[in-house]
N, CA, C and O of each residue as an XYZ file, in Angstrom:
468
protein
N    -207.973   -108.910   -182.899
C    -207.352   -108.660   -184.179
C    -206.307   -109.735   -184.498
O    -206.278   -110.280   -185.601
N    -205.357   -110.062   -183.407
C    -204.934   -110.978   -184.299
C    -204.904   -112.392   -184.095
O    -204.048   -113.178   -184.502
N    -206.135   -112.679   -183.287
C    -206.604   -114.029   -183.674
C    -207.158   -113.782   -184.528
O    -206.641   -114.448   -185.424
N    -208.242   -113.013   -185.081
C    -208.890   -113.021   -186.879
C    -207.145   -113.191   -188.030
O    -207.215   -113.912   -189.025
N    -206.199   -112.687   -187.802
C    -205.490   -113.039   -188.459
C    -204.903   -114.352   -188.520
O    -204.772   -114.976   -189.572
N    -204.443   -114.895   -187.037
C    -204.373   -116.392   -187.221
C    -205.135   -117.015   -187.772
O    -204.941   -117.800   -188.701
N    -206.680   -116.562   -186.943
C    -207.484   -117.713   -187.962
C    -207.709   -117.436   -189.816
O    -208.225   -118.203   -190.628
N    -207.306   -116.516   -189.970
C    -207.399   -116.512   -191.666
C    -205.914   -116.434   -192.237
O    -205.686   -115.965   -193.352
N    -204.847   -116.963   -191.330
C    -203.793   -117.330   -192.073
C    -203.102   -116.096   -192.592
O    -202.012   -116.115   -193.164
N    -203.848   -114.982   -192.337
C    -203.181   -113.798   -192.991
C    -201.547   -113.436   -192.953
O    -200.915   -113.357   -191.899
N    -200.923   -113.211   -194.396
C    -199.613   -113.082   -194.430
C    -198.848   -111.825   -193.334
O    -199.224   -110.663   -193.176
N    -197.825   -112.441   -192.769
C    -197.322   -111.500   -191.763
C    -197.861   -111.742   -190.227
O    -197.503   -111.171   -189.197
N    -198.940   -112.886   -190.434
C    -199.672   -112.787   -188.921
C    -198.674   -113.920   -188.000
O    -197.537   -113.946   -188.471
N    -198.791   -114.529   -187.216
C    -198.605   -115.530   -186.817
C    -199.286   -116.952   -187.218
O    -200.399   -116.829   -187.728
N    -198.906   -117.999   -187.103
C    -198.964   -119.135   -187.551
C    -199.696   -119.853   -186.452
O    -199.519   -119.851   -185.234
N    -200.769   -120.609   -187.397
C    -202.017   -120.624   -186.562
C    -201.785   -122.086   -185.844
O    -200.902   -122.853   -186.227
N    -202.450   -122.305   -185.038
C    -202.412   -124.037   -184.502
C    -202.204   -125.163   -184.743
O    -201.700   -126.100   -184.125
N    -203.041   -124.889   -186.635
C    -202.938   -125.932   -187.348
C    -201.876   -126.319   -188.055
O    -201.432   -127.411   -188.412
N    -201.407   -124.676   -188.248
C    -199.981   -124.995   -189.301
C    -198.794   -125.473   -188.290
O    -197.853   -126.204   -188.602
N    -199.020   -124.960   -187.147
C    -197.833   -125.024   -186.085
C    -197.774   -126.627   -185.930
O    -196.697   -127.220   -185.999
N    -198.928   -127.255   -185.728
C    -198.978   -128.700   -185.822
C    -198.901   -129.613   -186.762
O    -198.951   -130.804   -186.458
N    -198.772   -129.218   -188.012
C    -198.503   -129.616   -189.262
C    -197.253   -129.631   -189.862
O    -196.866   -130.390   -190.751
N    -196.481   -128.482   -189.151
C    -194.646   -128.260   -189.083
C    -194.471   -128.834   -188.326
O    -193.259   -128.960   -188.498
N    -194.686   -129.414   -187.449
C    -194.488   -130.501   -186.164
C    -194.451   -131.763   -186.412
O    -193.505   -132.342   -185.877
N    -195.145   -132.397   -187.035
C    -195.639   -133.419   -187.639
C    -194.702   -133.743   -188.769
O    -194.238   -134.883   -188.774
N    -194.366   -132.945   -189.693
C    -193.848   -132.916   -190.610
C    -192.318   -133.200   -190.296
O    -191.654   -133.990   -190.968
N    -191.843   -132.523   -189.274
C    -190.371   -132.516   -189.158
C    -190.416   -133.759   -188.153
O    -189.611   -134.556   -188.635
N    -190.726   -134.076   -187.493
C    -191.013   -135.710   -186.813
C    -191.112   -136.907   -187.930
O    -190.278   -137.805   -188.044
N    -192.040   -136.784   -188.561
C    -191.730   -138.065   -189.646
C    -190.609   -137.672   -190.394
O    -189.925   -138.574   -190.877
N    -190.146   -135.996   -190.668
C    -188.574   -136.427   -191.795
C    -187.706   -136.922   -190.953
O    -187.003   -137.829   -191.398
N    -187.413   -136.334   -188.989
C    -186.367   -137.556   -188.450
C    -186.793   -138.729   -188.486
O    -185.863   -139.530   -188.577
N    -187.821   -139.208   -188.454
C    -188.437   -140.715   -188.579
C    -187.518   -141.273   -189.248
O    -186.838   -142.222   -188.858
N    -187.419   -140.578   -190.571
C    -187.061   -140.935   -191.785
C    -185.327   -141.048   -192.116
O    -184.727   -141.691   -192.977
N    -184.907   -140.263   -191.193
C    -183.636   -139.641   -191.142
C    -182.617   -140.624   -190.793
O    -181.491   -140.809   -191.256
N    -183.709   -141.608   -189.250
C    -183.464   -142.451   -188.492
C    -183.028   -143.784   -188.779
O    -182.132   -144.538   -188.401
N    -184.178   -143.804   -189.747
C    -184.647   -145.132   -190.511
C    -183.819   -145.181   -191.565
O    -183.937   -146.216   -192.221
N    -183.211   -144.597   -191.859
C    -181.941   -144.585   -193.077
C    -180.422   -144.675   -192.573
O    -179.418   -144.744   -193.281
N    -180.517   -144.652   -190.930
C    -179.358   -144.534   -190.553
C    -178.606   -143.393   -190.573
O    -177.393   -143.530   -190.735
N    -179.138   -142.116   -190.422
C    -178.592   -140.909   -190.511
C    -179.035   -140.653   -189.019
O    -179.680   -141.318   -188.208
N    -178.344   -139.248   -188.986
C    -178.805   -138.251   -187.308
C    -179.551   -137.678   -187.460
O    -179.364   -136.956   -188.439
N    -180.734   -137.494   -186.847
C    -181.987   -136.862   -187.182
C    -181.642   -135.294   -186.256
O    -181.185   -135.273   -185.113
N    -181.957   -134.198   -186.998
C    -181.676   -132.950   -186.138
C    -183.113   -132.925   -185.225
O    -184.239   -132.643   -185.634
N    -182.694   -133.318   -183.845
C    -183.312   -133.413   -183.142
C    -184.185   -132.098   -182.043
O    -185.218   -131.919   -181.399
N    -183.064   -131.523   -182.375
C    -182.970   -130.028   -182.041
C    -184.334   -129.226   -182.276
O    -185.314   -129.019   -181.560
N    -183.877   -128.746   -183.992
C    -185.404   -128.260   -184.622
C    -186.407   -129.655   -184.108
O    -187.423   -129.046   -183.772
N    -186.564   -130.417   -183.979
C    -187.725   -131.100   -184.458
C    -188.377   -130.587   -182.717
O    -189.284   -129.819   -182.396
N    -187.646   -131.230   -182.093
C    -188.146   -130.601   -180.510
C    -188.633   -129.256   -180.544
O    -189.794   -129.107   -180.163
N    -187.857   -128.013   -181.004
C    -187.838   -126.529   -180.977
C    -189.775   -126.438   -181.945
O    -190.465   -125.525   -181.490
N    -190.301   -127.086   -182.817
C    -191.052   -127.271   -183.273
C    -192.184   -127.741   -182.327
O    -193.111   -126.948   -182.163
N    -192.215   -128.666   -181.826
C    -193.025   -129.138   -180.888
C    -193.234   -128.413   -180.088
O    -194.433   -128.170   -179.950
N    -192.410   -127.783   -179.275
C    -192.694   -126.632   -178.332
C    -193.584   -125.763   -178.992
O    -194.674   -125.615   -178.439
N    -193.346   -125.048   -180.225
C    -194.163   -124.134   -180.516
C    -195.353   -124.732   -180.641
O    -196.226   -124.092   -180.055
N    -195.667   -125.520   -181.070
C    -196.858   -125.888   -181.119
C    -197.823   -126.127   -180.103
O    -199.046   -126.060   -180.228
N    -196.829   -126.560   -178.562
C    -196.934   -126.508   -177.245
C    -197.866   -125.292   -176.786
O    -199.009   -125.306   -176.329
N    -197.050   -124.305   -177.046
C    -197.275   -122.869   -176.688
C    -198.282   -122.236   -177.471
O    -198.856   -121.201   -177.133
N    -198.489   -122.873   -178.526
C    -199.754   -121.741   -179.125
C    -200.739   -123.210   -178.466
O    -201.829   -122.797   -178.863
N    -201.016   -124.290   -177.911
C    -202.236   -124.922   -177.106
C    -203.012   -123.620   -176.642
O    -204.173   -123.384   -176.976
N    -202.202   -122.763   -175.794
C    -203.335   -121.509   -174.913
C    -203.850   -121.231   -175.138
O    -204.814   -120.907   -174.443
N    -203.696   -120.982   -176.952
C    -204.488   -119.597   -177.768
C    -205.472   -120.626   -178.601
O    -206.232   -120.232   -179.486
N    -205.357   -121.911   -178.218
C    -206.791   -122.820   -178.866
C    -207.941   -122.578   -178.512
O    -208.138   -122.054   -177.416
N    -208.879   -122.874   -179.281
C    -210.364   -122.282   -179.067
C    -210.927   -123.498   -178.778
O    -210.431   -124.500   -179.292
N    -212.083   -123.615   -177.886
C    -212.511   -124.931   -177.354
C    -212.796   -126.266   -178.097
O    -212.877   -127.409   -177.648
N    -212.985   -125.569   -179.960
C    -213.202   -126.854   -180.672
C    -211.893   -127.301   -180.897
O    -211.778   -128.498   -181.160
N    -210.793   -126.556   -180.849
C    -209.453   -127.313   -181.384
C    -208.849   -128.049   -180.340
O    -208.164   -129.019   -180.664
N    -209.004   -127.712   -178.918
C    -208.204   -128.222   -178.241
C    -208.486   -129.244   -177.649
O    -207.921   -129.067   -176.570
N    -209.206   -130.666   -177.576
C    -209.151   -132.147   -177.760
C    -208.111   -132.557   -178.740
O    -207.043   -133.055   -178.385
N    -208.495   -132.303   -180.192
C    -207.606   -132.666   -180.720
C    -206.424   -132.462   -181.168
O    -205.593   -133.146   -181.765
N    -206.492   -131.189   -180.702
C    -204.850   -130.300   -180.679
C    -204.327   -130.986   -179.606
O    -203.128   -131.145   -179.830
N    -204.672   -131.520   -178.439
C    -204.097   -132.250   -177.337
C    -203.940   -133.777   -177.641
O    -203.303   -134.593   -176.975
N    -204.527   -133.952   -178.580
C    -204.365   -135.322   -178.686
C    -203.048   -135.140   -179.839
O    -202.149   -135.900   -179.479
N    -202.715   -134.500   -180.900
C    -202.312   -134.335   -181.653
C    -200.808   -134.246   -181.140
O    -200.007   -135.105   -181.508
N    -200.335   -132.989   -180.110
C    -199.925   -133.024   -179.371
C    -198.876   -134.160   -178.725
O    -197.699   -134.420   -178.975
N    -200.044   -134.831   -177.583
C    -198.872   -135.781   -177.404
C    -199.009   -137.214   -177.801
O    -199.027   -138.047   -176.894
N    -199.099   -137.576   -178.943
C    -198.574   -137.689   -179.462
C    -197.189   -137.745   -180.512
O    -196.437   -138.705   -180.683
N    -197.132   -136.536   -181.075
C    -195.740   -135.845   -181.467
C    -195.076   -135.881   -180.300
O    -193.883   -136.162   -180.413
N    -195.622   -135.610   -178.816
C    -194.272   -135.750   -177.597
C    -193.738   -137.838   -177.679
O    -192.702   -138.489   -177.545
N    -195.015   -138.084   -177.934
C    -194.523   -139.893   -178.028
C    -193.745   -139.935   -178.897
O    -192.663   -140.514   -178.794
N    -194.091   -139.407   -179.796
C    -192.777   -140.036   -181.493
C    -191.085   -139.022   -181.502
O    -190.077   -139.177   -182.191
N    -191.402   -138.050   -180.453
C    -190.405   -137.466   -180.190
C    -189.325   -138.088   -178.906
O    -188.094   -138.102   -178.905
N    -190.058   -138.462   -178.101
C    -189.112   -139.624   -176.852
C    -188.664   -140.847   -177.839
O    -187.557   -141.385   -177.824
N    -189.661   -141.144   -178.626
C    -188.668   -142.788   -179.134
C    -188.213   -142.318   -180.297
O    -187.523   -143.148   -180.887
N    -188.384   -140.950   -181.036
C    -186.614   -140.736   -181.573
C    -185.335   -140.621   -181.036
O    -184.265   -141.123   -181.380
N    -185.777   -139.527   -179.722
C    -184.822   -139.497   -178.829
C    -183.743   -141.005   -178.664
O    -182.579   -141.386   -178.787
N    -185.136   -141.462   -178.298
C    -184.358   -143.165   -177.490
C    -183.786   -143.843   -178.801
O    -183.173   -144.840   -178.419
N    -183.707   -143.728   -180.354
C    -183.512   -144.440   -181.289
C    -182.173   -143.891   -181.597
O    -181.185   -144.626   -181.585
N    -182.096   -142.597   -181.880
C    -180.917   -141.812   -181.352
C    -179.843   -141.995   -180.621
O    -178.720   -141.830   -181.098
N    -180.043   -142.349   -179.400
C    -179.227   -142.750   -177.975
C    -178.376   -144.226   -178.628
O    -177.174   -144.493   -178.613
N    -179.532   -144.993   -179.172
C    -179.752   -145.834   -179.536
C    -178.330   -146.088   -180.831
O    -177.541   -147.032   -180.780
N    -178.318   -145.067   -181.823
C    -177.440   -145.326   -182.651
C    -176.165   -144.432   -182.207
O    -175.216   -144.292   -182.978
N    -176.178   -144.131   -181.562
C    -175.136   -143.030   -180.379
C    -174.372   -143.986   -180.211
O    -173.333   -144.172   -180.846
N    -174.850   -144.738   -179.268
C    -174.427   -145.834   -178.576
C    -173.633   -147.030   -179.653
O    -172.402   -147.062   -179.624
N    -174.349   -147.943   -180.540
C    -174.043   -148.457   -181.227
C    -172.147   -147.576   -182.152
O    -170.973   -147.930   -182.259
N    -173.022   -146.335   -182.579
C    -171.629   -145.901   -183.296
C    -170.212   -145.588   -182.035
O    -169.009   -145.606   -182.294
N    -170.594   -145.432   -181.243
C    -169.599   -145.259   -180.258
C    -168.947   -146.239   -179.502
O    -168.085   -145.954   -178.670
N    -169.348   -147.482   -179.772
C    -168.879   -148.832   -179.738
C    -168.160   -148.957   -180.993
O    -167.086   -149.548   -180.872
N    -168.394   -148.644   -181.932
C    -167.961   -149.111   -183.512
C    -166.377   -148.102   -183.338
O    -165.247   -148.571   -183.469
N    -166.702   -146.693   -183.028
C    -165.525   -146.330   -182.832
C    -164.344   -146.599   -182.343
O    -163.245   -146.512   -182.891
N    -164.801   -147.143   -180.605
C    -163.717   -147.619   -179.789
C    -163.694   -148.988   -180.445
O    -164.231   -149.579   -179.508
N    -163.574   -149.520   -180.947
C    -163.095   -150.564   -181.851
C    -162.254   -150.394   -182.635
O    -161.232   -151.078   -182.574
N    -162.408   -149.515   -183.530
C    -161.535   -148.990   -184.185
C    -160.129   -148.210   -183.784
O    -158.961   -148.262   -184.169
N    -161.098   -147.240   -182.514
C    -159.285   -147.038   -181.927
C    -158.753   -148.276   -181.483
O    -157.652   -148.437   -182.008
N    -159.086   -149.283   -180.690
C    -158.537   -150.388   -180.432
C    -157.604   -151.145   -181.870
O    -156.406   -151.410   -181.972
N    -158.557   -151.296   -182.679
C    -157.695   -151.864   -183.734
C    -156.110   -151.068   -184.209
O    -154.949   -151.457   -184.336
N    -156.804   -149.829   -184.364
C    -155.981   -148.841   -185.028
C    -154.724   -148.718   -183.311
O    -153.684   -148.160   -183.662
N    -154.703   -148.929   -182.453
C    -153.406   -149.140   -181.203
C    -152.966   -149.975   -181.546
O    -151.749   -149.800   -181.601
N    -153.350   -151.230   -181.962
C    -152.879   -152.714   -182.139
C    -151.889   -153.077   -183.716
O    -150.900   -153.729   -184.052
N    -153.138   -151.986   -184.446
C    -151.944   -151.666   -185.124
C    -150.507   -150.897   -185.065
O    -149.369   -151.368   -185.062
N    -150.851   -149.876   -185.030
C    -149.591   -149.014   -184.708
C    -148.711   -149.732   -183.520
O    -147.609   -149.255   -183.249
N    -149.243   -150.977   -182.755
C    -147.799   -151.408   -181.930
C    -147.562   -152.708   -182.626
O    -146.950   -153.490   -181.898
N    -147.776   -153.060   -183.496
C    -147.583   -154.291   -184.244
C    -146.445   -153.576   -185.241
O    -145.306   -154.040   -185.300
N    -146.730   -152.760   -185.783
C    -146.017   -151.729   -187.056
C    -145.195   -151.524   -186.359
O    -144.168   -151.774   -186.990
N    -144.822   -151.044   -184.890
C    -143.748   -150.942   -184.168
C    -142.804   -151.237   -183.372
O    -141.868   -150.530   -182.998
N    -143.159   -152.718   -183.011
C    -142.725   -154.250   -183.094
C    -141.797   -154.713   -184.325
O    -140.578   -154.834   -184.200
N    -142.366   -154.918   -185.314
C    -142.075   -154.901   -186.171
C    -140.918   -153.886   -187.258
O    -140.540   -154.133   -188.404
N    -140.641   -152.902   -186.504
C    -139.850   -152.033   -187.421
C    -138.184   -152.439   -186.347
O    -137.073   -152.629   -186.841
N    -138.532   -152.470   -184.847
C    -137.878   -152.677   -184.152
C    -136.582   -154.370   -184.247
O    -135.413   -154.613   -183.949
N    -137.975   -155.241   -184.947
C    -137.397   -156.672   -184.727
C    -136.295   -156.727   -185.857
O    -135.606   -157.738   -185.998
């Protein structure tokens, strides 16, 4: 019973393989996108997504699951090199910061040098 509902999409049922992999997909290219603009991609959902899609693999029927596996990892590939693109601008902004505190010390003892002299 309620694989006939997955497989006919029926409202209230659970969300079938395809859609689960299609919300997967979907929220991977918007961090793509997120990335690529220089924003933080919520990495969180996009992972929490993938899993599900992970987890309904079991309930694949022998024609879906080649390409549900291929489909799969895939999304785990584009999900490690967001990760790493991420780290990636982590890193970068957290250099940019301590710069700034640096500047912003150098100031405030210059300003206080200066009030002193």
């Amino acid at each position: 019973m309620a694989e006939e509902r997955r497989s006919a999409g029926a409202p209230g049922g659970a969300p079938t393989l395809g859609e689960l992999l299609e919300e997967a997909m979907a929220a991977v290219a918007q961090a793509r996108a997120a990335l690529a603009a220089g924003e933080v991609p919520d990495l969180e959902a996009t992972a929490s997504l993938v899993d599900r899609a992970l987890a309904a693999l079991g309930e694949a029927t022998a024609e879906q699951l080649p390409s549900a596996r291929l489909k799969l990892l895939g999304l785990l590939d584009e999900v490690s090199a967001l990760v790493v693109g991420a780290t990636g601008m982590r890193d970068r902004l957290g250099g940019q910061l301590a710069d700034l505190g640096t500047r912003r010390q150098a100031i405030a003892a210059y300003a206080g040098n200066r009030g002193r002299g």
